[in-house]
PDB file of N, CA, C and O in Angstrom:
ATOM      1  N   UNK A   1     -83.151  21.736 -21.236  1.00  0.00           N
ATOM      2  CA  UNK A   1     -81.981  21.805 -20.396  1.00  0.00           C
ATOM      3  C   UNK A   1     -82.090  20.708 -19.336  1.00  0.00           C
ATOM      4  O   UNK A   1     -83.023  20.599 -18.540  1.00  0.00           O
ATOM      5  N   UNK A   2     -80.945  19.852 -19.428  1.00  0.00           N
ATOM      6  CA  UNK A   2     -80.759  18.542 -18.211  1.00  0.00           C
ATOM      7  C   UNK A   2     -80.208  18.981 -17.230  1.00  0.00           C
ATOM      8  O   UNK A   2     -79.143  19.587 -17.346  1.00  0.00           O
ATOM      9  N   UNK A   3     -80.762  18.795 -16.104  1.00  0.00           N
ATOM     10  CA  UNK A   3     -79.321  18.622 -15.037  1.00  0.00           C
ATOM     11  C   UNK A   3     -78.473  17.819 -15.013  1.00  0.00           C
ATOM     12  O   UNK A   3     -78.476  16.784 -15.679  1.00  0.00           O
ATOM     13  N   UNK A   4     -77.458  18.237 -14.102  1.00  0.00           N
ATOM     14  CA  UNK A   4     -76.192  16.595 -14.535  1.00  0.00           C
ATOM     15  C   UNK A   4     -76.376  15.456 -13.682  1.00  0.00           C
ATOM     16  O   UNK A   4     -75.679  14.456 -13.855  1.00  0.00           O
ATOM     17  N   UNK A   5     -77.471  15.520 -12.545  1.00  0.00           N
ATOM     18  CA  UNK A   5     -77.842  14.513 -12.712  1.00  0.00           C
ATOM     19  C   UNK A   5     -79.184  13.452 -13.318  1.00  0.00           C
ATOM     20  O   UNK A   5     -79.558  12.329 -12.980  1.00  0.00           O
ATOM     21  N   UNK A   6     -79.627  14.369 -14.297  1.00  0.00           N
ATOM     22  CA  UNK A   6     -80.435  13.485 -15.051  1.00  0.00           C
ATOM     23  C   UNK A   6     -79.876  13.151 -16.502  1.00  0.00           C
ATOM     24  O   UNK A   6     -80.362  12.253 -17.189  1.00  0.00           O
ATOM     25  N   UNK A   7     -78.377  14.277 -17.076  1.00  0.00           N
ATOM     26  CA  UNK A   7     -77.675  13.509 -18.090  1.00  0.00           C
ATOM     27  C   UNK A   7     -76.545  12.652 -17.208  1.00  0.00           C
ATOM     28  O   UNK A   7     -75.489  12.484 -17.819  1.00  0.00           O
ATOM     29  N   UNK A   8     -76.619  11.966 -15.581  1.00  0.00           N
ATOM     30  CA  UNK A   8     -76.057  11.071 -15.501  1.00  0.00           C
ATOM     31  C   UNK A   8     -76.935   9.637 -15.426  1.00  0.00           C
ATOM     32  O   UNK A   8     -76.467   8.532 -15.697  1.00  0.00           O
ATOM     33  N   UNK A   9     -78.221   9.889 -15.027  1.00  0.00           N
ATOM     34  CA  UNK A   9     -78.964   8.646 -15.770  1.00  0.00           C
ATOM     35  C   UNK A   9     -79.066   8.306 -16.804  1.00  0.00           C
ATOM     36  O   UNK A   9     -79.153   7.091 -16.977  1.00  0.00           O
ATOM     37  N   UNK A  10     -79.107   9.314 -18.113  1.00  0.00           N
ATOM     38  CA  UNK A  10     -79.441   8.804 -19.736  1.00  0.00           C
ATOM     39  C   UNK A  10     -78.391   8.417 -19.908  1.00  0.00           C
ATOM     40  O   UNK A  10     -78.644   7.494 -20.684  1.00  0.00           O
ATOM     41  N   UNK A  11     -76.669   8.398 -19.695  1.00  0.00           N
ATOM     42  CA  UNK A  11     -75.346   7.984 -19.449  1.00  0.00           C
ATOM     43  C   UNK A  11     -74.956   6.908 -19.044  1.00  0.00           C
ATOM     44  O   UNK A  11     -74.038   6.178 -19.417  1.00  0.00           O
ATOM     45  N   UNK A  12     -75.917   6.804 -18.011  1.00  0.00           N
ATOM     46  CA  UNK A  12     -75.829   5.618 -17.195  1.00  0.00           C
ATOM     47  C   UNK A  12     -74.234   5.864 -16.445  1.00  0.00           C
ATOM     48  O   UNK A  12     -73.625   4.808 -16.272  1.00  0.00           O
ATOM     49  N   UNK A  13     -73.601   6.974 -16.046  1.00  0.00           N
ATOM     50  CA  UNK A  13     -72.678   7.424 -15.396  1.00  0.00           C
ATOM     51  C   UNK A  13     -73.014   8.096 -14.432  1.00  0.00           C
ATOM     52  O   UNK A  13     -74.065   8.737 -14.430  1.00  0.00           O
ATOM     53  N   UNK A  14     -72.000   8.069 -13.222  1.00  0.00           N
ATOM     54  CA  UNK A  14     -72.362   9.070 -12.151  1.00  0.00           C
ATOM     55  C   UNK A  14     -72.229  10.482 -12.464  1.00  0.00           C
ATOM     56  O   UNK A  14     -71.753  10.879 -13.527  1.00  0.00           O
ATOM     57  N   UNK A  15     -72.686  11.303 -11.459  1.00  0.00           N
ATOM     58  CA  UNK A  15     -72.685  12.207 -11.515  1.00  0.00           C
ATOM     59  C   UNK A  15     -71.238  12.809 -11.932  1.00  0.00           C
ATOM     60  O   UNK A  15     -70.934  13.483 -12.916  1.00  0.00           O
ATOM     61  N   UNK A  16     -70.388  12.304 -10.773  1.00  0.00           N
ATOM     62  CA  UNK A  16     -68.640  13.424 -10.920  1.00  0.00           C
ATOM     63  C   UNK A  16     -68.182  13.183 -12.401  1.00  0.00           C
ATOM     64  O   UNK A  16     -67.452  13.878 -13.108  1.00  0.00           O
ATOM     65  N   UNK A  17     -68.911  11.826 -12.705  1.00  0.00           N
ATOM     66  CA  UNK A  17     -68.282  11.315 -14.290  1.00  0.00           C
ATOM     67  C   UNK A  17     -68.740  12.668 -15.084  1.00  0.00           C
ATOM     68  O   UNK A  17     -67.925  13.146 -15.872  1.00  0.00           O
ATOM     69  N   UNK A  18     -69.899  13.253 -14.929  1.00  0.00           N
ATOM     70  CA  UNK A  18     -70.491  14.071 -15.392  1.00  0.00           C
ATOM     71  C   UNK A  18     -69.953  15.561 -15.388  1.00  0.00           C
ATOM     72  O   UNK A  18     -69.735  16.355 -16.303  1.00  0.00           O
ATOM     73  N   UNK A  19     -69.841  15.628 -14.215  1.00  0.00           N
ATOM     74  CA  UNK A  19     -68.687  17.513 -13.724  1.00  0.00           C
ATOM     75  C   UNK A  19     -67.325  16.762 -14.119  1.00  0.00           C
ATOM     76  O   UNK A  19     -66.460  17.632 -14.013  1.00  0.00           O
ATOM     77  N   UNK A  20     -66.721  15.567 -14.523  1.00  0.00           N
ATOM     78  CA  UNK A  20     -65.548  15.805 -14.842  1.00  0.00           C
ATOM     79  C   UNK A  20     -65.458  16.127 -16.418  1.00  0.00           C
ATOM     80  O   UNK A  20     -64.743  17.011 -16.891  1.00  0.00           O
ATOM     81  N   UNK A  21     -66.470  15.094 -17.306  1.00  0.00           N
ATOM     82  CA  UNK A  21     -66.334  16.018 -18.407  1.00  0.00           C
ATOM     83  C   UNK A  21     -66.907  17.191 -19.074  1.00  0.00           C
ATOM     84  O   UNK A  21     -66.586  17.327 -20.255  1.00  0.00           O
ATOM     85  N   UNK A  22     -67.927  18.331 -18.403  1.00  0.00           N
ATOM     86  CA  UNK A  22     -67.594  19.586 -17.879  1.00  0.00           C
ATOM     87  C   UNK A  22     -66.467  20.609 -17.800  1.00  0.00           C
ATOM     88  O   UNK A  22     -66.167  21.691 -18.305  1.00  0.00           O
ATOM     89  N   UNK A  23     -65.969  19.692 -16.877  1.00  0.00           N
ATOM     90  CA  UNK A  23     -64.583  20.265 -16.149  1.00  0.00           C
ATOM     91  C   UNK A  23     -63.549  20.581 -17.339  1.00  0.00           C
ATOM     92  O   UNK A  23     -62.818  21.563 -17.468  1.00  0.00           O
ATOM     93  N   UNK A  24     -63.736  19.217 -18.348  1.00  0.00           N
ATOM     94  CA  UNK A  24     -62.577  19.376 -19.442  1.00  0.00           C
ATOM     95  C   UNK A  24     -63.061  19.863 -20.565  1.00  0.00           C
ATOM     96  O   UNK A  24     -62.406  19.848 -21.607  1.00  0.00           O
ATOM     97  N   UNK A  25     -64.151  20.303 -20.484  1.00  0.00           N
ATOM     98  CA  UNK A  25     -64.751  21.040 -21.749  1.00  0.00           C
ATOM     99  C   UNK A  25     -65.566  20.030 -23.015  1.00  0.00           C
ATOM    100  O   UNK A  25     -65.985  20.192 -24.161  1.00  0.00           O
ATOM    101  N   UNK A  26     -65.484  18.977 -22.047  1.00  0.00           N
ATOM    102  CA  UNK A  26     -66.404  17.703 -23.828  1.00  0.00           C
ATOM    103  C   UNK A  26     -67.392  17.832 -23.610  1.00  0.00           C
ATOM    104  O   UNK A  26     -67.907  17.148 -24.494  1.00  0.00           O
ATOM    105  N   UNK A  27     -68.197  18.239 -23.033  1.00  0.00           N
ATOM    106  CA  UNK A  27     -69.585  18.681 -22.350  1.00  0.00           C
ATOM    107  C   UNK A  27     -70.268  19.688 -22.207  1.00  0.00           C
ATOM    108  O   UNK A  27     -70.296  20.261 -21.118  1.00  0.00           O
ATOM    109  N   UNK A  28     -71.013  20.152 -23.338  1.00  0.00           N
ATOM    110  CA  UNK A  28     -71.307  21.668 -23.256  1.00  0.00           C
ATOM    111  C   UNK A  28     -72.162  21.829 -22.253  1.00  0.00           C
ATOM    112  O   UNK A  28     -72.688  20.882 -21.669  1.00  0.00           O
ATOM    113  N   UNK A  29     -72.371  23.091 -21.971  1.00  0.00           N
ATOM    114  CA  UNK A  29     -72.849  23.082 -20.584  1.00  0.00           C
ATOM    115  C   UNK A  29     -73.288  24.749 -19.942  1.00  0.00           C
ATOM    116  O   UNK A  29     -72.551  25.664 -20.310  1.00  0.00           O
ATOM    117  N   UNK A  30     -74.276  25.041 -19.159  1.00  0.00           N
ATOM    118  CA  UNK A  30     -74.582  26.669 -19.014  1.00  0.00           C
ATOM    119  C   UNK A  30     -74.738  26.888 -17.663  1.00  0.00           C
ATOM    120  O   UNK A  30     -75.702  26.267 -17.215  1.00  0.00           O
ATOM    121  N   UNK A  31     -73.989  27.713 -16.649  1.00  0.00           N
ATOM    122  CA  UNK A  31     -74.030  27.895 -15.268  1.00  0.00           C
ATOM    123  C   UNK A  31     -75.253  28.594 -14.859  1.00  0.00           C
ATOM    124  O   UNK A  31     -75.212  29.813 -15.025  1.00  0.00           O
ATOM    125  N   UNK A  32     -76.190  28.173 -14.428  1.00  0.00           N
ATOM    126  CA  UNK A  32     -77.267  28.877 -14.073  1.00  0.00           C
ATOM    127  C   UNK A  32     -77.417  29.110 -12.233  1.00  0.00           C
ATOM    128  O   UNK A  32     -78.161  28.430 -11.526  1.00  0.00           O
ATOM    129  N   UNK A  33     -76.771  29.912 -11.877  1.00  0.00           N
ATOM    130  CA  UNK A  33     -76.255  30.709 -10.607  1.00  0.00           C
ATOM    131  C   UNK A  33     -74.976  29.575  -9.994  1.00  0.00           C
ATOM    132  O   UNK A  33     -73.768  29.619 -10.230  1.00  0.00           O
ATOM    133  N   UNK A  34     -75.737  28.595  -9.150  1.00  0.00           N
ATOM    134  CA  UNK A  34     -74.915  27.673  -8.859  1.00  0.00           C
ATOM    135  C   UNK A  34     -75.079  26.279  -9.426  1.00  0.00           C
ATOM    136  O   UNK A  34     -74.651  25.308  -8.802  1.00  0.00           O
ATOM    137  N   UNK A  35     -75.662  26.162 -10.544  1.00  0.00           N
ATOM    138  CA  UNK A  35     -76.246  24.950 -10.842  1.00  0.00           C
ATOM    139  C   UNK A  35     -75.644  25.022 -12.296  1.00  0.00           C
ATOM    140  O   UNK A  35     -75.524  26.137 -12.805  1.00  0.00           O
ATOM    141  N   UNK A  36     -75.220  23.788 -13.064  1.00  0.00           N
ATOM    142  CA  UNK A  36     -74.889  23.459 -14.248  1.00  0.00           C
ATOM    143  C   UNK A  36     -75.882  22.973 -14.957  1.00  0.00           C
ATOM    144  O   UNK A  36     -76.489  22.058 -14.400  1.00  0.00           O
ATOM    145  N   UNK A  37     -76.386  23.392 -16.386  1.00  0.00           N
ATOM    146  CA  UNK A  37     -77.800  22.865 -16.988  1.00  0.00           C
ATOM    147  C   UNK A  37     -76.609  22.754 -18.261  1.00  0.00           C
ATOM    148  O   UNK A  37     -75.638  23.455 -18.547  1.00  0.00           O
ATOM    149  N   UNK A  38     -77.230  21.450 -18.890  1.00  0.00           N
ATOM    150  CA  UNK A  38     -76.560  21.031 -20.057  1.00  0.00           C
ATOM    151  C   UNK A  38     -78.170  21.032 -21.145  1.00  0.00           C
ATOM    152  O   UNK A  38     -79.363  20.813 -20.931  1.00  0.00           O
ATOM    153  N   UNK A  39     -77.277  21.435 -22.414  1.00  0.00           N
ATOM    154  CA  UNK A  39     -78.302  21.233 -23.748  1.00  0.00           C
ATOM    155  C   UNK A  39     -79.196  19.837 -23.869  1.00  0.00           C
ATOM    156  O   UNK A  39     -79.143  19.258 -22.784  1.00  0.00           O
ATOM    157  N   UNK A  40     -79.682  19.394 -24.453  1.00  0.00           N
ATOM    158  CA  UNK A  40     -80.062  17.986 -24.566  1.00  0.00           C
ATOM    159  C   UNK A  40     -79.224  17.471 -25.696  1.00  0.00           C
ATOM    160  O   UNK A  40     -78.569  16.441 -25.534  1.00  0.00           O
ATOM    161  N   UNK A  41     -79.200  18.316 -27.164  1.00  0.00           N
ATOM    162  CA  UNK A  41     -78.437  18.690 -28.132  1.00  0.00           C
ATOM    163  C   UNK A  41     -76.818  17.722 -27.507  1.00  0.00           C
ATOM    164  O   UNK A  41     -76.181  16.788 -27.993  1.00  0.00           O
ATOM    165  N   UNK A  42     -76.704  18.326 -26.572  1.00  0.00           N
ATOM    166  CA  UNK A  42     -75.364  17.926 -26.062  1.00  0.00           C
ATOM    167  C   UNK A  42     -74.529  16.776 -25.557  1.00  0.00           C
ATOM    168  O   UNK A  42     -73.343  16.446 -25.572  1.00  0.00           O
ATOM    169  N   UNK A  43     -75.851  16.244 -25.034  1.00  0.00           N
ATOM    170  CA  UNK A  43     -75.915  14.387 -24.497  1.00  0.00           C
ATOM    171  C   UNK A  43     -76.042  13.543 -26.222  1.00  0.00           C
ATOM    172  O   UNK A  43     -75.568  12.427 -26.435  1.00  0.00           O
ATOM    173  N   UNK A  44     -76.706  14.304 -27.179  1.00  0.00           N
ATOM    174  CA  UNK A  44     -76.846  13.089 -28.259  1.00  0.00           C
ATOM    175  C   UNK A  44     -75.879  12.755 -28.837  1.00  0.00           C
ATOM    176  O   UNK A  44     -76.029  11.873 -29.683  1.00  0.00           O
ATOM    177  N   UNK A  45     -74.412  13.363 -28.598  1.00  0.00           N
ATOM    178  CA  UNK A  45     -73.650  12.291 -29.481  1.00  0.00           C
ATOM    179  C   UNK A  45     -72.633  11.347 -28.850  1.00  0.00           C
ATOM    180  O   UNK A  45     -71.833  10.513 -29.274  1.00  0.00           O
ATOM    181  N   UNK A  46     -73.079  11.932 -27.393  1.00  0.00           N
ATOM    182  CA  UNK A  46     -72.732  10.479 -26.091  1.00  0.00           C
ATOM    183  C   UNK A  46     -73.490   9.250 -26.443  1.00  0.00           C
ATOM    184  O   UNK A  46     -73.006   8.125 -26.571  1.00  0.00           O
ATOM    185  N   UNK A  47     -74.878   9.634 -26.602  1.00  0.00           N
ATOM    186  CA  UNK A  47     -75.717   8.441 -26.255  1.00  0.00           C
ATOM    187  C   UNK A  47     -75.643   7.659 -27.565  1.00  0.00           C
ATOM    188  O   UNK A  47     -76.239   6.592 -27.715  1.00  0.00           O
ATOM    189  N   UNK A  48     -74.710   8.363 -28.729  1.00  0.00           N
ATOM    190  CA  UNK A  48     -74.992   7.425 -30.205  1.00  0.00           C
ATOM    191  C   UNK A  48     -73.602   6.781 -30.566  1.00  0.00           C
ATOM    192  O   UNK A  48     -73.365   6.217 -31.634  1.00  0.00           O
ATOM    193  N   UNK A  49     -72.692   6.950 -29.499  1.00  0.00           N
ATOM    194  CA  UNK A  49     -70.996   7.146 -29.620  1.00  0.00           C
ATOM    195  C   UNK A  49     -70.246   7.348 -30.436  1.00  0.00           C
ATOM    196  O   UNK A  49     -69.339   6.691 -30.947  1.00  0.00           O
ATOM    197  N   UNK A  50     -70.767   8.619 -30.615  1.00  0.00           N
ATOM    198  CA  UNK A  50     -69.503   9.691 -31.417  1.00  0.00           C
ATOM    199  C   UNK A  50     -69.294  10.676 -30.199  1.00  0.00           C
ATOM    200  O   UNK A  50     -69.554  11.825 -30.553  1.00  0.00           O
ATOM    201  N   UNK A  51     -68.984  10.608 -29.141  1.00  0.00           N
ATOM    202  CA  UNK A  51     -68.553  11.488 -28.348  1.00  0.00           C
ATOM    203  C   UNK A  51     -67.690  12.545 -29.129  1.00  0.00           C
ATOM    204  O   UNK A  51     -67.234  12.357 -30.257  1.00  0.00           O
ATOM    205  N   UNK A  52     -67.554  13.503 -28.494  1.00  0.00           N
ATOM    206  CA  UNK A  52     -65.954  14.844 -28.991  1.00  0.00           C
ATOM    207  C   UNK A  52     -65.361  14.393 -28.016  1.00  0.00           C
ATOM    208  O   UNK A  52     -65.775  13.815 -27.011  1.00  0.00           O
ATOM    209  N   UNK A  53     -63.970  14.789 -28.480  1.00  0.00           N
ATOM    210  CA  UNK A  53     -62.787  14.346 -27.890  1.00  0.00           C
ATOM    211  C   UNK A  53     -62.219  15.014 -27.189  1.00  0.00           C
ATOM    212  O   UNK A  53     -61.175  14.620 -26.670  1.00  0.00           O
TER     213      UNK A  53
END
C-alpha cells in the first residue's frame, strides 16, 4: 500500500494530481481513517500507459 504521496513520486505528478484522480474514481484506492492508501497493483498501468479511463 502507497501513499499518495509516494504514488506521486513514481508518477512524477503532484500530489492534488493524485486526490484528483481518486476523486474521479481512475485510481483505486482504500481510506484508512483519514489517510488514502492506494494498491501498488494500481499505479502499474499508469506507469506502463494504459491508464483506465
Amino acid at each position: 500500500m502507497l501513499t499518495v504521496r509516494e504514488v506521486a513520486a513514481l508518477l512524477k505528478v503532484s500530489a492534488a494530481t493524485v486526490y484528483a484522480l481518486v476523486k474521479r474514481g481512475q485510481l483505486e484506492h482504500l481510506r484508512v481513517l483519514n489517510s488514502i492508501r492506494v494498491p501498488g497493483a494500481a499505479v502499474a498501468p499508469f506507469l506502463s500507459g494504459t491508464r483506465p479511463s
